[in-house]
C-alpha positions as CSV (number, residue, x, y, z in Angstrom):
1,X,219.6,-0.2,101.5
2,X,218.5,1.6,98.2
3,X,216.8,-0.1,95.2
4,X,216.3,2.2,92.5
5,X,214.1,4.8,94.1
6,X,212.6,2.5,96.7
7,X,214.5,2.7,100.2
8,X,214.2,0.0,102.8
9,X,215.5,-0.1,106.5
10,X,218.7,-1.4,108.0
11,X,217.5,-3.9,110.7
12,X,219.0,-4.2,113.8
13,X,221.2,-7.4,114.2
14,X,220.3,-7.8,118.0
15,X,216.8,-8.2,117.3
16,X,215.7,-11.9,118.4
17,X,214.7,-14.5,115.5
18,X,211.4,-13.5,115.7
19,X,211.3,-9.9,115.6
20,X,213.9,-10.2,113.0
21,X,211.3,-12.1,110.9
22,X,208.5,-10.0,111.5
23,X,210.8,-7.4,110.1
24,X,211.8,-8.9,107.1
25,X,208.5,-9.7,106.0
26,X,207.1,-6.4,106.4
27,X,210.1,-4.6,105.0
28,X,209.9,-6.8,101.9
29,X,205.9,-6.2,101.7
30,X,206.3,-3.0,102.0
31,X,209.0,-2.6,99.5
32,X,207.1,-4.4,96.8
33,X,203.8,-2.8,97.1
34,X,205.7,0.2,96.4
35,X,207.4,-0.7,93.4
36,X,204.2,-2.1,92.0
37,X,202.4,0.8,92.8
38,X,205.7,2.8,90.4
39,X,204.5,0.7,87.3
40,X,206.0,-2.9,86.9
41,X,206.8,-5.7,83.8
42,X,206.8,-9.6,84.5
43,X,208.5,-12.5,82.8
44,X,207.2,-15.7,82.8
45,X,209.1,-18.5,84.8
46,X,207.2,-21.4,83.7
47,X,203.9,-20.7,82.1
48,X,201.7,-17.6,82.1
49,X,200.5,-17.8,85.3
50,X,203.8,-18.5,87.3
51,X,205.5,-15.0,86.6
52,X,208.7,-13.0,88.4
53,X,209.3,-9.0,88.3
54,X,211.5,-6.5,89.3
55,X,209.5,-6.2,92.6
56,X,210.2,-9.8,93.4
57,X,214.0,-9.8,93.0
58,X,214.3,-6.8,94.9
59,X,212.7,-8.0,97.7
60,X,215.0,-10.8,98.0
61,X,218.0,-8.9,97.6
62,X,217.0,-6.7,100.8
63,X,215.7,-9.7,102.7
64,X,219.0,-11.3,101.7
65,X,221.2,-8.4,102.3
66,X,219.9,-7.7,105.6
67,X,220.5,-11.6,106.8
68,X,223.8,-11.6,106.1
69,X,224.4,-8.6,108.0
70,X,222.2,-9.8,110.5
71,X,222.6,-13.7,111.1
72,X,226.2,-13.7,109.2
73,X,226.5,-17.5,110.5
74,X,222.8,-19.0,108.8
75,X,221.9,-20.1,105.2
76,X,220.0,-18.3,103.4
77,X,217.7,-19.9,100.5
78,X,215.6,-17.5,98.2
79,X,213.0,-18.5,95.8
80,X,214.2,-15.9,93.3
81,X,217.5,-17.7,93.5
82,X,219.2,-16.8,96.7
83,X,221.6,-19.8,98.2
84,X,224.3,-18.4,100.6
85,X,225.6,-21.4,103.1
86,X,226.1,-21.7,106.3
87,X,227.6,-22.5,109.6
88,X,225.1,-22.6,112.1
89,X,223.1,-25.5,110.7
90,X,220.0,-23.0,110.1
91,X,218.7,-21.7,107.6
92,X,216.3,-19.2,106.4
93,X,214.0,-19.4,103.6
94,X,212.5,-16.7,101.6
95,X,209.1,-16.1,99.9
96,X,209.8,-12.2,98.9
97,X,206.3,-12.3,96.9
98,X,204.1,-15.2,97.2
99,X,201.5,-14.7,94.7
100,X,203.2,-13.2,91.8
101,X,200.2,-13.3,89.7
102,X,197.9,-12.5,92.1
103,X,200.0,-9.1,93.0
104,X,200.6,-8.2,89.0
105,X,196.9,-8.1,88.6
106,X,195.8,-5.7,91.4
107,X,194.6,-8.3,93.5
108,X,195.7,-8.3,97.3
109,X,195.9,-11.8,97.8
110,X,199.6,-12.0,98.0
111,X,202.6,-11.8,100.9
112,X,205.8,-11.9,102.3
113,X,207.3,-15.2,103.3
114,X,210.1,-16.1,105.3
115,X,211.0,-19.2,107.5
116,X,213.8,-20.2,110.0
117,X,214.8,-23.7,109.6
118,X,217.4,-26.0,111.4
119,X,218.3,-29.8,110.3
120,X,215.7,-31.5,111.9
121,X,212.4,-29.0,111.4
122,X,211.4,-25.7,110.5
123,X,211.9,-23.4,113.8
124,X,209.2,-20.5,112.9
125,X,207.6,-18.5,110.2
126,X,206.3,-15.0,109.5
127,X,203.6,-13.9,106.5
128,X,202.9,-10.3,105.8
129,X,200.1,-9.6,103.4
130,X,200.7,-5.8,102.8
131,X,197.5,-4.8,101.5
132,X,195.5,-6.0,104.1
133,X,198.1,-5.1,107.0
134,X,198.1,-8.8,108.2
135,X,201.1,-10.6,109.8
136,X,201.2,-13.7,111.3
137,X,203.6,-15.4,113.1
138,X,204.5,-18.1,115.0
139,X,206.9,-21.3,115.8
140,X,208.2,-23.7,117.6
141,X,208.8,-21.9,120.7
142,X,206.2,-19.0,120.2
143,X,202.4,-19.3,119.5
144,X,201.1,-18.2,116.7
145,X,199.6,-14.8,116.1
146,X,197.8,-12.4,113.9
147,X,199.0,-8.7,114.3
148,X,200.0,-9.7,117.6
149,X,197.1,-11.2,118.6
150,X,197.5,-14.9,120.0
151,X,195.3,-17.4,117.8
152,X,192.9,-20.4,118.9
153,X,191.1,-21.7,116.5
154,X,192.9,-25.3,117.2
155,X,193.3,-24.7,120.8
156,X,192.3,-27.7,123.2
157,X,189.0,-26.6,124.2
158,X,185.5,-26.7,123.8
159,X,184.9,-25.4,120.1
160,X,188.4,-26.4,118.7
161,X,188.6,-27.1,115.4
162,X,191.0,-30.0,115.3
163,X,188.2,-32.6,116.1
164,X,185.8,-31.3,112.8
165,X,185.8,-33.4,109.7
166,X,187.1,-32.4,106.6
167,X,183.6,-32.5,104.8
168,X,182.3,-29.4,107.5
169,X,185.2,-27.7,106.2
170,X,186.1,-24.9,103.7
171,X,189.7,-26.3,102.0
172,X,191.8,-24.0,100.4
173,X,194.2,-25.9,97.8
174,X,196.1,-25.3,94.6
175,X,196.6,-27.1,91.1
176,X,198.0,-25.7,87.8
177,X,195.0,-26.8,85.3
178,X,197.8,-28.5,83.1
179,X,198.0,-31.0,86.0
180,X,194.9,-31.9,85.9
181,X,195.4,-33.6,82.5
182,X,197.4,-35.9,84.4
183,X,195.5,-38.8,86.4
184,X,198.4,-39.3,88.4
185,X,197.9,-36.0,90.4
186,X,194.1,-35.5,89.4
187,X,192.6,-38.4,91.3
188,X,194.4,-37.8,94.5
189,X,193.5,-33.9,93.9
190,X,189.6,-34.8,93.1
191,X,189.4,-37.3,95.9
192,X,190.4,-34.8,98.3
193,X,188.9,-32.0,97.4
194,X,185.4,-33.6,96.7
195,X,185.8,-34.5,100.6
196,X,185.4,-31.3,102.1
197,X,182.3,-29.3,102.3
198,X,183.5,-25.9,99.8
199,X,187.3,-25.0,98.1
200,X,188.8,-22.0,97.7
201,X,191.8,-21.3,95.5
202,X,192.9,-18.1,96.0
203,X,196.3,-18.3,94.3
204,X,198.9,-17.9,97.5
205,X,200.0,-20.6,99.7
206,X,201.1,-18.6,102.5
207,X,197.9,-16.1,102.3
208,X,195.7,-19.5,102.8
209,X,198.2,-21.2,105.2
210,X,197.9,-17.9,107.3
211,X,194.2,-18.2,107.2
212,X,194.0,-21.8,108.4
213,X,196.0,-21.1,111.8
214,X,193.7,-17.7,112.4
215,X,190.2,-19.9,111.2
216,X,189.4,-18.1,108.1
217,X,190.1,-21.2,106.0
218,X,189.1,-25.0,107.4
219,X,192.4,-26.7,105.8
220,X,194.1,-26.5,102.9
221,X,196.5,-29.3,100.5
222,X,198.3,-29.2,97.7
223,X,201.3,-30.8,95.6
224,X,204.8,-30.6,95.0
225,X,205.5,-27.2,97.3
226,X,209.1,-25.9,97.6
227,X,210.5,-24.9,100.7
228,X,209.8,-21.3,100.8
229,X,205.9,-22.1,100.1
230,X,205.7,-24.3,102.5
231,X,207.2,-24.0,105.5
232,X,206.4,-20.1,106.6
233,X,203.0,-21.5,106.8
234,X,203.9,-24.6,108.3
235,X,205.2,-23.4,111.0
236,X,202.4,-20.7,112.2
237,X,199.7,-23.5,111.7
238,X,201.4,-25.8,113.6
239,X,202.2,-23.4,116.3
240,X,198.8,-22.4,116.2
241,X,197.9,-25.9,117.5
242,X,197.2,-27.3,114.1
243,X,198.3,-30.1,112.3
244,X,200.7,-30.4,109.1
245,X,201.1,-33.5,107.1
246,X,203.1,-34.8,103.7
247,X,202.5,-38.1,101.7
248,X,204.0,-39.2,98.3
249,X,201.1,-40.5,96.5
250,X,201.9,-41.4,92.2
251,X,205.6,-40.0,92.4
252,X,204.1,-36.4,94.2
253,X,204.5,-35.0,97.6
254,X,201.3,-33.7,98.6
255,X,201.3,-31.4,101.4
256,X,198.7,-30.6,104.1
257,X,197.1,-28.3,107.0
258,X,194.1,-28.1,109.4
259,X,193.3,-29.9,112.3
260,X,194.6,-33.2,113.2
261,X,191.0,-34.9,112.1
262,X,190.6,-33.1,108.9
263,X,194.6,-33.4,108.0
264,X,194.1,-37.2,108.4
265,X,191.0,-37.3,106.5
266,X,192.6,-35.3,103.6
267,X,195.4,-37.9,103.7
268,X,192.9,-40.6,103.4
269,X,191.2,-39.1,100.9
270,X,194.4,-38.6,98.9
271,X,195.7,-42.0,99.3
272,X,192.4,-43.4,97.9
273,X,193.6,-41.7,94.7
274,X,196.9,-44.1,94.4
275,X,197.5,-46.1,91.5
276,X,199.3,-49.7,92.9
């Protein structure tokens, strides 16, 4: 596949669903750094800071082309508008840039995205991060790794992490400032986050979702994420030996990650923010 002067690989169709996503996500990376790296515009989707550009479309496209010539039979669901259905009952999911603004500024805080999901549960996920050469990946019958390096942050041994409390914990999260003009989300958001012990908001999901099943990050929570934010990261946490949680608290889904005592204590914490 061509896009302009940026060329991408043909995958092969017999890879298995794994090394198919690993590819996809590093193709895409790939493909985008490059086009940033040629000079790129944005357009704003829904306020300054939530942007789309060339590099973000053409991603999808060759994530999307390469699925249909690949897994002919699944659905495929884009962010940047991608909706081809299916017969398989599965579906992939596509983050081609997660991060937009981070990666339109210079900063390497952003990634490739993808997930595999059936009718009942998402099946795996894969996140490239280009600039920092990371991969993880991960699902439901694969443990997660980094780079190919099996994690165990949340493994069931002395050390794990899924017994430590949310307030000895980092939490990586995400809210637009305008929502915090509205109670409804800002006392769930304030309850949980003055819970944990430091936050971090870096400015991708995936990126922080990543670093939560490899230890880097204690948990992480935030509101109202669509698919393609969501479940890449869901999946490698989870398969990671983490825990994954949602809860509709004031008319929002708030979605969480960590281990099974700090994702319970984040929901907690959340829940005390409810208006009756």
């Amino acid at each position: 596949m061509t896009t302009g002067r940026h060329s991408a690989v043909e995958l092969d169709p017999s890879l298995d669903d794994y090394q198919l996503a690993s590819a996809l996500v590093r193709e895409a990376g790939q493909l985008a750094l490059l086009m940033r790296m040629a000079g790129l515009q944005s357009q704003q989707k829904t306020s300054v800071s939530d942007v789309v550009t060339a590099a973000d479309h053409a991603a999808e496209a060759y994530v999307l082309e390469q699925l249909r010539r690949c897994r002919p039979e699944d659905g495929i669901l884009g962010e940047e508008g991608a909706s081809v259905p299916g017969t398989s009952g599965r579906t992939w999911v596509i983050d081609p840039v997660d991060g937009t603004y981070n990666f339109l500024h210079g900063s390497t805080y952003w990634c490739s995205a993808i997930a595999l999901k059936d009718s009942s549960d998402v099946l795996l996920g894969a996140i490239f991060q280009p600039e920092e050469d990371k991969l993880w990946l991960g699902g439901s019958t694969r443990h997660a790794t980094l780079n190919g390096e099996s994690l165990g942050v949340f493994r069931d041994n002395n050390g794990s992490r899924n017994g430590t409390p949310v307030g000895e914990l980092g939490a990586a999260t995400y809210i637009h400032p305008t929502w915090l003009m509205d109670p409804m989300c800002a006392m769930p958001w304030h309850a949980a986050a003055t819970s944990a012990a430091a936050l971090r908001m870096l400015g991708s999901g995936s990126c922080d979702l990543g670093r939560v099943a490899d230890g880097q990050l204690g948990c992480w929570f935030q509101h109202s994420c669509p698919e393609w934010d969501w479940l890449p990261g869901k999946a490698i946490v989870r398969a990671a030996g983490g825990a994954t949680d949602t809860v509709r608290i004031n008319g929002l889904e708030w979605f969480m990650a960590g281990g099974t005592t700090a994702v319970r204590e984040l929901r907690a914490a959340l829940e005390s923010g409810s208006v009756a």
